[in-house]
TORGUZA-45994 format. One line per 5 residues: number of its first residue (from 0); for each residue x, y, z of C-alpha. Coordinates in Angstrom, 3 decimals. Layout:
BEGIN
NUM> X,Y,Z  ... .
//
This chain:
BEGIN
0> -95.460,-66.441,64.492  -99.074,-67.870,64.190  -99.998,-70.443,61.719  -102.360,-67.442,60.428  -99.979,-65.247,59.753 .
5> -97.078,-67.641,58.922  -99.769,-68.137,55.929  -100.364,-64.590,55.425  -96.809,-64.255,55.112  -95.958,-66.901,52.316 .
10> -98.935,-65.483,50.111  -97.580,-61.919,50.630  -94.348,-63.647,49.863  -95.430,-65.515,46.646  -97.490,-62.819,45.255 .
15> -94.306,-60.383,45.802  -92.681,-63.357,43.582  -94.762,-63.145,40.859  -94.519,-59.671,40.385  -90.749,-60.043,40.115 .
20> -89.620,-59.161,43.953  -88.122,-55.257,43.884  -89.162,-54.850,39.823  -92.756,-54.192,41.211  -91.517,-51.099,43.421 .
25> -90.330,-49.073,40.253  -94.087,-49.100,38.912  -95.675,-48.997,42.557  -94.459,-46.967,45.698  -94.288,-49.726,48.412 .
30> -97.189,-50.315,51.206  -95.482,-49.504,54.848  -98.989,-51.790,55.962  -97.600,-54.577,54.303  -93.569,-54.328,54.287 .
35> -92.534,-52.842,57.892  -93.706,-56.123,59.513  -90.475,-58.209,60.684  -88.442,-60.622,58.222  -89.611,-63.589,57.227 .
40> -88.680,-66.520,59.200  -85.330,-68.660,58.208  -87.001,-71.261,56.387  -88.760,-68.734,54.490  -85.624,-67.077,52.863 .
45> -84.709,-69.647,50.786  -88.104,-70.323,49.105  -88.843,-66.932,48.636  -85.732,-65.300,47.633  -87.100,-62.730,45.237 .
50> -89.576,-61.556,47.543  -86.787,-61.383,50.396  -84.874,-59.193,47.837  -88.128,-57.116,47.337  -88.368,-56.611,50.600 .
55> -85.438,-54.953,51.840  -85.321,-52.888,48.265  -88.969,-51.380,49.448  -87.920,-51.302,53.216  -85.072,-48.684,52.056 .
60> -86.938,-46.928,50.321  -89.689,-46.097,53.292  -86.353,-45.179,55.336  -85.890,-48.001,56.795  -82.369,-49.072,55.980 .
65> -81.176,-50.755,58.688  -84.227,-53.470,58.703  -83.071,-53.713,55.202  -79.612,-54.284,55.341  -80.321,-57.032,58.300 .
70> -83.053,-58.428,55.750  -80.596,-58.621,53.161  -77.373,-60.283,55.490  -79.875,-62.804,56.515  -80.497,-64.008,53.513 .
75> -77.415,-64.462,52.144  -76.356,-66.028,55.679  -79.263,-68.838,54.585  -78.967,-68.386,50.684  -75.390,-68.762,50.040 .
80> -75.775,-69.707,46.895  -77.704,-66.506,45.871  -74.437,-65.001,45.286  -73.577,-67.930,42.253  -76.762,-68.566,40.707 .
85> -77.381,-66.158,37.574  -80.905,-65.167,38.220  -80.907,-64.413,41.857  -77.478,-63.405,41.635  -78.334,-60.415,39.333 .
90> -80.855,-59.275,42.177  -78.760,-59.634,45.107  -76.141,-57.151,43.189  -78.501,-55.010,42.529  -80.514,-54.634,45.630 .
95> -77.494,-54.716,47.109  -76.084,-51.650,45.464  -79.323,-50.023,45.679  -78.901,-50.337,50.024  -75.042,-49.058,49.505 .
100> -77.014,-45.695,47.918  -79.132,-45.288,50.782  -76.848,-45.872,53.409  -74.312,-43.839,51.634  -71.357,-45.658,51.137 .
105> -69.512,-45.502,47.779  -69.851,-48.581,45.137  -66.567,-50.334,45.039  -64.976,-51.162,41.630  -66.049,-54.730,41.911 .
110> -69.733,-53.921,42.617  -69.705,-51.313,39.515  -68.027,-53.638,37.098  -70.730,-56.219,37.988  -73.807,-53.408,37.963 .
115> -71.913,-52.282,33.874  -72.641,-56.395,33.085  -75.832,-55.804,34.061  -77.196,-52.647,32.370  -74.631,-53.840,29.136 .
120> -77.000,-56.927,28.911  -78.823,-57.959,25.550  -82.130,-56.274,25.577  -84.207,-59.646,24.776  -83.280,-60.090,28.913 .
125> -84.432,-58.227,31.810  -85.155,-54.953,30.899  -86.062,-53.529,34.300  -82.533,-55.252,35.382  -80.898,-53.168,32.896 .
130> -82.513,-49.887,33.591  -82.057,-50.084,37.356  -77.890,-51.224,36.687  -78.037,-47.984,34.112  -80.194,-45.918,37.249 .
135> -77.064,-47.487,39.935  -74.024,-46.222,37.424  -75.576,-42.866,37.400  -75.477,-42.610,40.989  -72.008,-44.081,41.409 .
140> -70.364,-41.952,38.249  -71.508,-38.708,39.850  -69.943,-39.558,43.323  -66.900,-39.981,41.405  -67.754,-36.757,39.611 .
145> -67.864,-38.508,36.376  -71.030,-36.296,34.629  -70.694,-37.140,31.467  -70.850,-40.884,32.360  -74.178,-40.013,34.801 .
150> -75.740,-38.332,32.012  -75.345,-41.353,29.835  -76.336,-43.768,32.539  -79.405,-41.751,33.492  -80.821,-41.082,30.454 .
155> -80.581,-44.547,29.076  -81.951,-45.697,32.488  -84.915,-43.431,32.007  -85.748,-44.818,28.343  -85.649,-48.661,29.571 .
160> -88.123,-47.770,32.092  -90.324,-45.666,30.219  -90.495,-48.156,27.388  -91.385,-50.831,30.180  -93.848,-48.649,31.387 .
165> -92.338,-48.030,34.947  -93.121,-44.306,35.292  -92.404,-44.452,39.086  -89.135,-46.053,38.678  -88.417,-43.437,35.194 .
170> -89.060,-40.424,37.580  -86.219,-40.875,39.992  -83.943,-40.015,37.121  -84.994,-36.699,37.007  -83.459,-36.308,40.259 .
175> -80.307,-37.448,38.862  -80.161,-35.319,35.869  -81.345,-32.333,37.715  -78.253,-32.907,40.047  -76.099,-32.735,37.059 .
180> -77.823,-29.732,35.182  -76.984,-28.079,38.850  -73.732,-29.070,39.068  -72.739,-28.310,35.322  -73.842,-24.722,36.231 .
185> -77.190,-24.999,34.062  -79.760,-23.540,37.130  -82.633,-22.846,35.548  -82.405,-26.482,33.665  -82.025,-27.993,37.175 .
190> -85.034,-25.971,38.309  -87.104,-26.927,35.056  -86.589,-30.874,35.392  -87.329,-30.907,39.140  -90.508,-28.991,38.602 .
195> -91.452,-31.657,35.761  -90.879,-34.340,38.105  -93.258,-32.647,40.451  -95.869,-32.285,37.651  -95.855,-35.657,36.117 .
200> -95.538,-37.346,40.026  -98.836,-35.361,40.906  -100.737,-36.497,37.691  -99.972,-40.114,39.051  -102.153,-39.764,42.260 .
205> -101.708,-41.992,45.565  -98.180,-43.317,46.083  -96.252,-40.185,44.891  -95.422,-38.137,48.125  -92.053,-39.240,48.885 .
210> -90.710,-38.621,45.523  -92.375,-35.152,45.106  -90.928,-34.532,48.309  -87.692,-35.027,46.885  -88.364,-32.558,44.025 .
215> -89.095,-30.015,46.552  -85.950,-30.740,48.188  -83.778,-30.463,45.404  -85.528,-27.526,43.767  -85.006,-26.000,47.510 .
220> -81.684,-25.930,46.796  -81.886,-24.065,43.246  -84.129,-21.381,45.163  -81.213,-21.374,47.569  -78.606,-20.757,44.973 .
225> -80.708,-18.240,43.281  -80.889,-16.252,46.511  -84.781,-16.955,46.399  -84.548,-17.625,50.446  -88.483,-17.383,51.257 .
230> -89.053,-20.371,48.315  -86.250,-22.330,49.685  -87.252,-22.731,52.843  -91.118,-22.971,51.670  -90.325,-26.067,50.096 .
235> -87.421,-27.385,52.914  -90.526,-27.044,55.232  -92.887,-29.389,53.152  -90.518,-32.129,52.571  -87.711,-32.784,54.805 .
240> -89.728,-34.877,57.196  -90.573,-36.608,54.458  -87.128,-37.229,52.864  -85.976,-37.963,56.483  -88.814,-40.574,57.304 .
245> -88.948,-41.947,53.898  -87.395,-41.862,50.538  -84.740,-40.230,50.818  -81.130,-41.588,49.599  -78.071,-40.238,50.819 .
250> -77.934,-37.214,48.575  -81.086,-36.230,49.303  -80.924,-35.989,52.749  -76.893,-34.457,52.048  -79.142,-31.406,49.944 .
255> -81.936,-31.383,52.173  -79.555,-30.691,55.114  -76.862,-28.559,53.542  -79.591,-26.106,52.377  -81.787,-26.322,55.737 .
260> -78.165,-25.163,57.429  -76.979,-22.560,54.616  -80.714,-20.949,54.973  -80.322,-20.917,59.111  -76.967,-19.509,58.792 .
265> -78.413,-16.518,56.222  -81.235,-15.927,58.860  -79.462,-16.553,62.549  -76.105,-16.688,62.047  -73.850,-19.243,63.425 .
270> -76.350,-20.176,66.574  -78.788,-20.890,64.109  -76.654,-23.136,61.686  -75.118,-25.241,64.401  -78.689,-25.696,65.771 .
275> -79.713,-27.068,62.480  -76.645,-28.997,61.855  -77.145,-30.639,65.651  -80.177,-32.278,63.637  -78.581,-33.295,61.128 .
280> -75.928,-35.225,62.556  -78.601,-36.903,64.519  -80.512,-38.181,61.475  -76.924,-39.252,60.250  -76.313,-40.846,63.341 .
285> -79.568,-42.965,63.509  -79.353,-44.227,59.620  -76.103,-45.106,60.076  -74.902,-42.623,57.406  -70.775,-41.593,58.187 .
290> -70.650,-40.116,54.700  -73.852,-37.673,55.841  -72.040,-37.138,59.035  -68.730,-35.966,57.314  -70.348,-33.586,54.945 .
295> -72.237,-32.311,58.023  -68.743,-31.480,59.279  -68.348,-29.671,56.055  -70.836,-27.833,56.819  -69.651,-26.883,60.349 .
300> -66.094,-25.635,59.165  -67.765,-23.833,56.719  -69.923,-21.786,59.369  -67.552,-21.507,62.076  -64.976,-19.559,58.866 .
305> -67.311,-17.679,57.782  -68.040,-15.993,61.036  -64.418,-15.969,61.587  -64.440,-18.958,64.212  -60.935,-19.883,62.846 .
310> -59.707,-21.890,65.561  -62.891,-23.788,65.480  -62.790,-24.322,62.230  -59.372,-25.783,62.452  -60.541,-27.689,65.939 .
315> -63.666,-29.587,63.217  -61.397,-30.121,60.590  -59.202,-32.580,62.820  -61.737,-34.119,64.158  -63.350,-35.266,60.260 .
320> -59.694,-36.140,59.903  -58.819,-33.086,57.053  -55.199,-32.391,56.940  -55.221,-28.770,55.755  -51.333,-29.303,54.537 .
325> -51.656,-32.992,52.833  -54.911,-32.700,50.777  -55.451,-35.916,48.832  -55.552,-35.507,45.212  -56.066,-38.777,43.918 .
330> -58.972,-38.529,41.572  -60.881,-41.545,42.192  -61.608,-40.332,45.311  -65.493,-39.347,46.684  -66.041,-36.837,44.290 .
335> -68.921,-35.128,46.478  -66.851,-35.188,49.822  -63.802,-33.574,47.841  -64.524,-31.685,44.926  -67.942,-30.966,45.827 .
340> -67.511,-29.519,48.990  -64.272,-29.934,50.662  -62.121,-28.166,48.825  -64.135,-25.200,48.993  -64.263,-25.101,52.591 .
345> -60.393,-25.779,53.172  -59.316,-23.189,50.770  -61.710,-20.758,52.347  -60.446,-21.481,55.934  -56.976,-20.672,54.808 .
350> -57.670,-17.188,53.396  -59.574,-16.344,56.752  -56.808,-17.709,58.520  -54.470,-15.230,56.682  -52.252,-18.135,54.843 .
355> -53.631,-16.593,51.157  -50.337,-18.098,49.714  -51.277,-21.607,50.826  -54.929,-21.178,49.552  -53.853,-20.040,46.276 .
360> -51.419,-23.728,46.199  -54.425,-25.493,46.811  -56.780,-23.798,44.517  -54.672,-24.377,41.282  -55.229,-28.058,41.205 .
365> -58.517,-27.931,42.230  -59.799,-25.658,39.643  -57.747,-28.040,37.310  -59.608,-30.791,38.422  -63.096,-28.921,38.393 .
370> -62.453,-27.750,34.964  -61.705,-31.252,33.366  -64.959,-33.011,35.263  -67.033,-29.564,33.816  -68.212,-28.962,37.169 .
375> -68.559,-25.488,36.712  -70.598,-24.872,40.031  -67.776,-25.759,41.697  -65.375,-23.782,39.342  -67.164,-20.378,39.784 .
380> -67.431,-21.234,44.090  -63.470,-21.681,43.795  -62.435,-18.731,41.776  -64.677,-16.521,44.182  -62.479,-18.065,47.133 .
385> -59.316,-17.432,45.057  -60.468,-13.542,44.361  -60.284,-13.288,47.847  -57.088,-14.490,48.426  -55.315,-12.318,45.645 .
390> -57.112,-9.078,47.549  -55.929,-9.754,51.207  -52.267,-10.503,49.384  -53.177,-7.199,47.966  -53.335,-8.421,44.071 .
395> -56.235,-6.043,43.046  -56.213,-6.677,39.437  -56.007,-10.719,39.622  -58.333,-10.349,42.639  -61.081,-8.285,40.459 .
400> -60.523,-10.863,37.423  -60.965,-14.155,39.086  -64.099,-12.562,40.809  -65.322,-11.437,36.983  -64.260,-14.692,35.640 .
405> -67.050,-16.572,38.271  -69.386,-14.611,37.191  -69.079,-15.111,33.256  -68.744,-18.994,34.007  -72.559,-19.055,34.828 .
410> -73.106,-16.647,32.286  -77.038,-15.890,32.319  -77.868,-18.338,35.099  -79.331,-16.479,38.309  -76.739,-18.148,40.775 .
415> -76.144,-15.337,43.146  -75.681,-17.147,46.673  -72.638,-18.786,46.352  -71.105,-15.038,45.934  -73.007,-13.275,48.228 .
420> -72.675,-15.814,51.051  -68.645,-14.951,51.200  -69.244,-11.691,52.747  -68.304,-8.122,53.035  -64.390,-8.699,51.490 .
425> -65.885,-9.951,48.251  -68.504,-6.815,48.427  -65.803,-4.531,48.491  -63.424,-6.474,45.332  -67.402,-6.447,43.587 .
430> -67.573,-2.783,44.198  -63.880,-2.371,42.954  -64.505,-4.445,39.799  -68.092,-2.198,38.883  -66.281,1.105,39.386 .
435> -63.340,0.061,37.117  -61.097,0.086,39.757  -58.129,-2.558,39.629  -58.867,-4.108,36.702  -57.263,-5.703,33.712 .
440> -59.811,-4.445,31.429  -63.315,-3.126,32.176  -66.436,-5.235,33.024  -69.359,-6.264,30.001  -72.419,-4.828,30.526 .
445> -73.425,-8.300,31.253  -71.036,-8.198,34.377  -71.655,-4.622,35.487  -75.316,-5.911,35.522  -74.637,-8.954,37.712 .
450> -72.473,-6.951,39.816  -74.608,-4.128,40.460  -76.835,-6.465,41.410  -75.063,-7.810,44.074  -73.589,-4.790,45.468 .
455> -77.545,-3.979,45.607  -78.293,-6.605,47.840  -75.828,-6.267,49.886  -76.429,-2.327,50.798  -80.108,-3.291,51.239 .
460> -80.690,-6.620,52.248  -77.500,-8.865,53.786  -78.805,-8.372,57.427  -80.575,-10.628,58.960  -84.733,-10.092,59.379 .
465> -87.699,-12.282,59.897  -88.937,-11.771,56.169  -86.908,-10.682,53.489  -89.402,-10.893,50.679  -90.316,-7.074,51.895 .
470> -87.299,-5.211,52.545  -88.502,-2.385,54.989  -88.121,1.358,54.742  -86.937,1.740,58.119  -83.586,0.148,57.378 .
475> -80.964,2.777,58.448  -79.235,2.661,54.583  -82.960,3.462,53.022  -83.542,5.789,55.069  -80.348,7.703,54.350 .
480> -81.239,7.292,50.730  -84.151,9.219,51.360  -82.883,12.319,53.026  -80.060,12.358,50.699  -82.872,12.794,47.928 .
485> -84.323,15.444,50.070  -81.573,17.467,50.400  -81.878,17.624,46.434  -78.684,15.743,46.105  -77.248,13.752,42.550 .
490> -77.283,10.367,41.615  -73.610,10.866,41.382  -73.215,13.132,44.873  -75.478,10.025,46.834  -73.197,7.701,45.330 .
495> -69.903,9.872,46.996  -71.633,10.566,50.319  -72.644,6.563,50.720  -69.525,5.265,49.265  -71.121,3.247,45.789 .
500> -71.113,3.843,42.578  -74.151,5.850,40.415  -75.100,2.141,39.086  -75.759,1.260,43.109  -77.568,4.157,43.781 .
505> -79.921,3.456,40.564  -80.564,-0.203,41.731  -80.966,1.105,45.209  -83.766,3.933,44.364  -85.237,1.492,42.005 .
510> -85.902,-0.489,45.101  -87.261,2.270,46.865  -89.534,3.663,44.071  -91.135,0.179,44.387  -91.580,-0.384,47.687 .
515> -93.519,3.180,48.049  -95.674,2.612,44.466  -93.611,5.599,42.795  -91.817,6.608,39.735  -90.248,10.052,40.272 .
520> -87.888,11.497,43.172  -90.610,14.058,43.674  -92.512,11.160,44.473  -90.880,9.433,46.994  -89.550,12.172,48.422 .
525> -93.547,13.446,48.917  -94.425,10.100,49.912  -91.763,9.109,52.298  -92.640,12.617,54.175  -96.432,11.583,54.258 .
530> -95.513,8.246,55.739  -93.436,9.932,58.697  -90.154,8.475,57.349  -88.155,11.615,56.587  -88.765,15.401,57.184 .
535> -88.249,17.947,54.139  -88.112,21.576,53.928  -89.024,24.027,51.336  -85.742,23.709,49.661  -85.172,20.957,46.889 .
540> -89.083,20.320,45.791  -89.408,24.246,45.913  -86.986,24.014,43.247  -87.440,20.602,41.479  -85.411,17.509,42.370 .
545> -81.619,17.749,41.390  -80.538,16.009,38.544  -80.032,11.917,38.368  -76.827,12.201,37.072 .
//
């Protein structure tokens, strides 16, 4: 190193002091110019441990986690007594933790009950200290699928930096409470608070991109959820780069590549999904991330079952080391490996692998557990799985109730993937429950709604196509729609010669109207023959249109 920049370095390195090391990254997003330079030399780390600290926090946030870790080990290598002395002490901790949530591996009890000193600290002390501890135990209480505790943590993180004026370090916590609107089943909430964070983060001009880019990320998977595929992978598009090259903490880049799979499964099919997940485990695989690389896994089993790859399936699920018959249960386990995601995908394996008894075993505590965390995302995801179960063990009526009982769990939210994406068997037991068929007692309105509306996309739009923001009137089921309206035919006789019910047909002609700028039967029937789609005698206009009944 030249005595030039040897000086450059120790006033980059004092200045960085002054400004109180990582504390100046939560009002400023760091300068890759000035921070992806290598370490300072040995001599260096011990004068300058507050800037070393800095360092490495900034370094993992512009993605580059292993310089930071190395930056980190060195100093403590040279520092030892950074780990005793109060001041520096309280940094290394939290800079440390702050690398763990990057990297992706779990806080250990030691490391929270050190962070809870921290952020339970007398306010007359280091207030950005405090709010970063509070902004750590969010992150570590909802890997443990502690929500209520995250909630706390993140909004009293958020105050202590607003009140200190750190707006960039204030806005990361709408991530976190976004994640926890999500998971409590509150959509639209999630949606709302990742749009603000978009808002405010564009207000604040240069600096900002990373962290909008994580907005979009997140919000990519609300679109996702809501069955809004087009928006979803819109905003996947504009920031996974980013989250990938930059700021982006372990469950970012878990959501960024969990949704960019889910969306090439909807599209391609399994080719597509293990093409995306082949990039995934690479990013995994150069930030060092086994946690990423598990749930990647997930996401594999989950493919291969749901195109009925079950020896595959089984084949993945060794090799992440899942024992389908010895599930751990122990509840301070990884909440967002287990819970989250796990579970899910074992139970659903064993249903397509015809052992419906053995699902059913495992759903019980699972649900119990999902239901005392209020993770109701995961609830609802669960009793679709378990609806399937009853029906292949032919229980029709508990089959059509745990199917109705997911759907009033996110009462007016618009979560429709996580139902749709299970396939034609939960179609049919969705068909059964809206015709009254099997059932302990008869649908709401509010239900018949939700599942009319699902039956609806599924007998016009669960097929694969380059853009499904236009469905397209050549689609073999529209088409049939449209002669059977020729032919002068009832709501009631369509739904008999299709196989739906009348409230299918009524979405499904709703559609249609729509898509040819309609509002009769006369009308589309007219207009459909004008466009070349269907031919039509002189019978049912000569007369008028049948009835809609």
């Amino acid at each position: 190193m030249t005595s030039e920049s040897t000086e450059n370095n120790l006033f980059d390195d004092a200045l960085l002091t002054r400004r109180g090391g990582w504390r100046f990254f939560m009002h400023h997003h760091p300068d890759a110019s000035k921070l992806t330079q290598p370490g300072p030399e040995s001599e260096h780390l011990s004068r300058f441990p507050t800037a070393t600290l800095g360092r490495a926090f900034a370094l993992a946030k512009l993605g580059k986690v292993a310089e930071a870790r190395w930056l980190m080990d060195r100093l403590l290598i040279e520092l030892p007594a950074a780990k005793t002395d109060d001041e520096i002490g309280t940094d290394v901790t939290l800079v440390n933790a702050h690398l763990c949530i990057y990297e992706g591996t779990p806080l250990l009890e030691g490391e929270i009950v050190k962070l809870a000193a921290i952020a339970n600290a007398s306010p007359d002390t280091d207030d950005m200290a405090r709010a970063l501890g509070c902004n750590l135990l969010a992150t570590a209480a909802m890997n443990y699928g502690d929500f209520d505790g995250a909630q706390r943590h993140a909004d009293r993180a958020a105050e202590i930096f607003r009140s200190a004026r750190a707006d960039y370090g204030s806005l990361h916590l709408h991530a976190h409470l976004g994640q926890i609107r999500l998971v409590r089943g509150d959509l639209m909430g999630a949606s709302d608070q990742y749009k603000q964070m978009e808002s405010i983060l564009s207000r604040l001009g240069d600096g900002t991109s990373s962290l909008i880019a994580v907005g979009q990320v997140l919000r990519s998977e609300a679109a996702y959820q809501m069955n809004d595929l087009p928006l979803a992978e819109k905003l996947l598009e504009q920031s996974i780069d980013r989250v990938e090259q930059g700021d982006g903490w372990f469950e970012i880049l878990a959501t960024a590549h969990r949704v960019r799979t889910r969306l090439a499964y909807a599209r391609g099919g399994l080719p597509a999904a293990l093409t995306a997940l082949a990039r995934a485990e690479a990013v995994a695989e150069e930030r060092r991330m086994p946690r990423l690389a598990y749930l990647m896994g997930i996401e594999r089993v989950r493919a291969l079952s749901l195109s009925d790859e079950i020896d595959g399936a089984a084949a993945e699920m060794r090799r992440i080391g899942i024992d389908r018959d010895n599930i751990n249960w122990d509840e301070t386990e990884d909440w967002a490996l287990w819970q989250g995601t796990t579970f899910v995908a074992v139970a659903r394996w064993l249903v397509r692998a015809r052992r419906s008894r053995q699902a059913l075993e495992l759903l019980d505590p699972a649900e119990d557990l999902a239901i005392r965390g209020g993770q109701l995302l995961s609830l609802a995801c669960l009793r679709v799985i378990r609806a399937t179960a009853y029906w292949r063990l032919n229980a029709r009526i508990e089959a059509t109730s745990a199917l109705l009982s997911a759907v009033r769990l996110l009462w007016g939210q618009p979560f429709v993937r996580f139902i749709l994406e299970e396939g034609a068997e939960t179609r049919t037991i969705c068909q059964a429950a809206l015709d009254g068929d099997h059932v302990a007692s008869r649908p709401t309105t509010e239900q018949r709604r939700r599942l009319s509306e699902l039956v609806h996309y599924w007998v016009t739009d669960d097929a694969p196509r380059s853009d499904r923001r236009t469905a397209r009137m050549t689609d073999p089921d529209r088409l049939r729609y449209l002669e059977l309206l020729a032919l002068g035919l009832s709501n009631k006789e369509i739904g008999r010669t299709m196989g739906v019910s009348v409230d299918t047909v009524k979405y499904h002609l709703k559609g249609i109207y729509r898509q040819l700028k309609v509002s009769s039967r006369t009308q589309a029937i007219l207009q459909a023959s004008e466009l070349g789609l269907i031919e039509i005698g002189p019978g049912p206009l000569a007369s008028g249109p049948a009835s809609t009944q």
